[in-house]
TIDO-79355 format. One line per field, with one value per residue: x, y, z of N, C-alpha, C in turn; residue number from 1. Coordinates in steps of 0.001 Angstrom, whole numbers. Example, Ala and Ser with C-alpha at 12.3 -4.5 7.8 and 13.67 -1.06 7.14 Angstrom:
% residues 2
neast: c(13190	12850);
nnorth: c(-5690	-2250);
nup: c(7800	7080);
caeast: c(12300	13670);
canorth: c(-4500	-1060);
caup: c(7800	7140);
ceast: c(13200	12900);
cnorth: c(-3300	30);
cup: c(7800	7870);
num: c(1	2);
END
This chain:
% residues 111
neast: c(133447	132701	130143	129836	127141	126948	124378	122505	122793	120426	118812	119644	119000	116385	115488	116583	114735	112372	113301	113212	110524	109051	110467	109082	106805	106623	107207	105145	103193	103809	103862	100915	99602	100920	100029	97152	96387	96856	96371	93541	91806	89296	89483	89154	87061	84681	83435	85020	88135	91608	94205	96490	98842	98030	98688	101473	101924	101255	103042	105016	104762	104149	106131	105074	102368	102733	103590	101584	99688	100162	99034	96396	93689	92251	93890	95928	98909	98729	96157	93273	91053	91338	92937	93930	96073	97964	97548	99181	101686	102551	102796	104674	106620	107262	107956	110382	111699	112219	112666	113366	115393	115050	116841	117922	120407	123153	125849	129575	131758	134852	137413);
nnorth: c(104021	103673	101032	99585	98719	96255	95095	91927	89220	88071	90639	92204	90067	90278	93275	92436	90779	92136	94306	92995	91458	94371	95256	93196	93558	96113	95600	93883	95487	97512	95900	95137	97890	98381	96667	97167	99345	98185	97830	97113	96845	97516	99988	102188	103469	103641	106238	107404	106979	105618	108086	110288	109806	107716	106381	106652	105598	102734	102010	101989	99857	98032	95309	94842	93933	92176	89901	89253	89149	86456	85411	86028	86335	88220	90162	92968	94262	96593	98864	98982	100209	103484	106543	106736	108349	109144	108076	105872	107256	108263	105479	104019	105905	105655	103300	102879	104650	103635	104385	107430	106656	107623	110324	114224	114595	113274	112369	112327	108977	109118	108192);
nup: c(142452	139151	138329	134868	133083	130777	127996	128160	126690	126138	125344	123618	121682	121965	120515	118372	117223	117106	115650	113283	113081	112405	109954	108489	108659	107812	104699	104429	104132	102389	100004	100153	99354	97224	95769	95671	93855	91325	87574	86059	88496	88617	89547	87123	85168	82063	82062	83985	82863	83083	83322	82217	85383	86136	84237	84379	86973	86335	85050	86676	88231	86528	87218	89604	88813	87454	88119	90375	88736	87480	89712	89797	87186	86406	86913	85398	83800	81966	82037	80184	80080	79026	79072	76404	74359	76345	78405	77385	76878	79745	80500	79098	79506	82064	82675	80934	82516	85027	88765	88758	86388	83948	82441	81052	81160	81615	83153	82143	82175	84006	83046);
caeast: c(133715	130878	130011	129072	126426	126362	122958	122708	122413	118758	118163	120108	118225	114735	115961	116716	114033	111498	113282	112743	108831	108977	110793	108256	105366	106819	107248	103735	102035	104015	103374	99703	99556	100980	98685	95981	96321	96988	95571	91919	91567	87797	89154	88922	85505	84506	82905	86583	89204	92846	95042	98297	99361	97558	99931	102868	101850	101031	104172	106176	103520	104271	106611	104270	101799	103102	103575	100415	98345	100089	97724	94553	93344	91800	95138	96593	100011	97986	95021	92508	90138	92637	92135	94828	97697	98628	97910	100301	103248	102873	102828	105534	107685	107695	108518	111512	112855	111878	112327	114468	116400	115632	117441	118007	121850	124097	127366	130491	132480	135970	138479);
canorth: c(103640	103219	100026	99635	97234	95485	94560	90693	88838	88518	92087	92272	89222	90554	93905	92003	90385	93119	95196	91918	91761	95693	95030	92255	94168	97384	95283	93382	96984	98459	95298	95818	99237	98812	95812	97648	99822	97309	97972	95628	96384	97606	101930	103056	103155	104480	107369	107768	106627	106027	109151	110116	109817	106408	105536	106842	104677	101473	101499	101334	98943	97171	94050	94101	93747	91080	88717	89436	88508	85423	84197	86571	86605	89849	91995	92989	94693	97747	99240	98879	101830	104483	107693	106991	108604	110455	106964	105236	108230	107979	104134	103927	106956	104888	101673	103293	105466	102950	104928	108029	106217	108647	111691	113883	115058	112098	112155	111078	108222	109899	107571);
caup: c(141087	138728	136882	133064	132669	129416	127761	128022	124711	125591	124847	122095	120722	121613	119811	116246	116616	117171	114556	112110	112694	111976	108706	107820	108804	106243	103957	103711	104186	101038	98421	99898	99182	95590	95230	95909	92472	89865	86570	86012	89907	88632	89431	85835	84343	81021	82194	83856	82141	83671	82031	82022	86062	86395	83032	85046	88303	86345	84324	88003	88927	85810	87852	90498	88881	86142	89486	90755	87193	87430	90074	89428	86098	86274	86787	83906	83625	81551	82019	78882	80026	79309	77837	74526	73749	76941	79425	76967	77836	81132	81536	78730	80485	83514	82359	80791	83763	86518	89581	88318	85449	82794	82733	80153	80841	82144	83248	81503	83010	83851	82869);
ceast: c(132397	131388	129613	128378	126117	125211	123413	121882	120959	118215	118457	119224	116892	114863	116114	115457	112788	111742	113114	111519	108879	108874	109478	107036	105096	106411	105646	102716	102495	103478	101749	99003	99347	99776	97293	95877	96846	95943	94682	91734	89572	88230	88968	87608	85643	83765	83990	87488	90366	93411	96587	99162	99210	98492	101318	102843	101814	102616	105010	105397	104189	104946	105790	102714	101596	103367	102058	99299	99066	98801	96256	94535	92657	92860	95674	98010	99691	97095	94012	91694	90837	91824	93051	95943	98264	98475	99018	101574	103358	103437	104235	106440	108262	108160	110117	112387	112969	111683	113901	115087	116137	116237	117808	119658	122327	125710	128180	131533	133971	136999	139976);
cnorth: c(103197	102275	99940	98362	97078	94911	93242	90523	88508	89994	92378	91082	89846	92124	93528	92118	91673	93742	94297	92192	93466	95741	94531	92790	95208	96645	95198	94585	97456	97460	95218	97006	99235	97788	96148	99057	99266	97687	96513	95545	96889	99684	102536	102401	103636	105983	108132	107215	106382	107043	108928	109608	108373	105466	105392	105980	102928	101146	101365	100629	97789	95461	93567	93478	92210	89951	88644	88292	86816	84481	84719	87286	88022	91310	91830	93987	96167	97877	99668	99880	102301	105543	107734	107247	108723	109089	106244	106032	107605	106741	104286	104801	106259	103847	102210	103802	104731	104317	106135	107974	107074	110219	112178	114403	114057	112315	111178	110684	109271	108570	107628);
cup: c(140428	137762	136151	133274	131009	129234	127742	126150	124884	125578	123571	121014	120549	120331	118576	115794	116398	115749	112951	111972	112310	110562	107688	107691	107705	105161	103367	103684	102829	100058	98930	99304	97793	94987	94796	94529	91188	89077	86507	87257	89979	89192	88043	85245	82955	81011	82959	84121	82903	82812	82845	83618	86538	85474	83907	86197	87234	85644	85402	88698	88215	86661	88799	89912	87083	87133	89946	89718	86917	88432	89893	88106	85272	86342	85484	83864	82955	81794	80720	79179	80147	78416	76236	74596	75380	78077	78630	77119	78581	81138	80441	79360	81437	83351	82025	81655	84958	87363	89224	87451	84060	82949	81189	79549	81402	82296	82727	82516	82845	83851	83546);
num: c(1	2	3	4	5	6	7	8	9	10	11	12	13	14	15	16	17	18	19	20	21	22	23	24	25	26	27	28	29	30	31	32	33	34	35	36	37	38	39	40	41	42	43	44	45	46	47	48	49	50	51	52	53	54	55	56	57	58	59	60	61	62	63	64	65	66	67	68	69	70	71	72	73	74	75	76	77	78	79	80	81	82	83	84	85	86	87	88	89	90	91	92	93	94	95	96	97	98	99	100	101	102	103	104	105	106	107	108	109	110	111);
END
């Protein structure tokens, strides 16, 4: 007859926990990541400009980086070296759709 061995609850504990530090570790790697392209981070020069895809990144930046400029005075929520019209799309586009939210057919609720 064969016996089932059940994991003891210290496996199952080391298991959470492991997959906790994992979590924690994603985490602080992604708000590094995004951190690490905040507008006023010193990448746009005047010789080049942020344009339109840098508009489209800062405008889903925008929250992170409106937390951020609370403690360093140098981030800014926009990027002031821009090239004009076409960085203001983008970052406005994005602000508006967040991640997906504009569309331009929508489904109606079915009652």
């Amino acid at each position: 007859m064969k016996q089932t061995i059940l994991p003891s609850s210290t496996t199952q504990h080391n298991r959470t926990k492991r997959k906790t530090i994992i979590l924690i570790l994603l985490i602080t790697l992604t708000l590094l990541l995004l951190a690490s392209c905040v507008p006023g981070d010193g990448a746009a020069t005047a010789n080049k400009p942020a344009g339109f895809f840098w508009g489209v990144w800062h405008g889903w930046l925008a929250p992170v980086s409106l937390i951020i400029s609370i403690f360093n005075r140098d981030i800014r929520i926009y990027e002031t070296i821009n090239t004009g019209w076409w960085y203001d799309f983008g970052y406005y586009m994005a602000i508006i759709s967040g991640f997906g939210g504009l569309s331009l057919a929508r489904k109606k609720k079915s009652e």
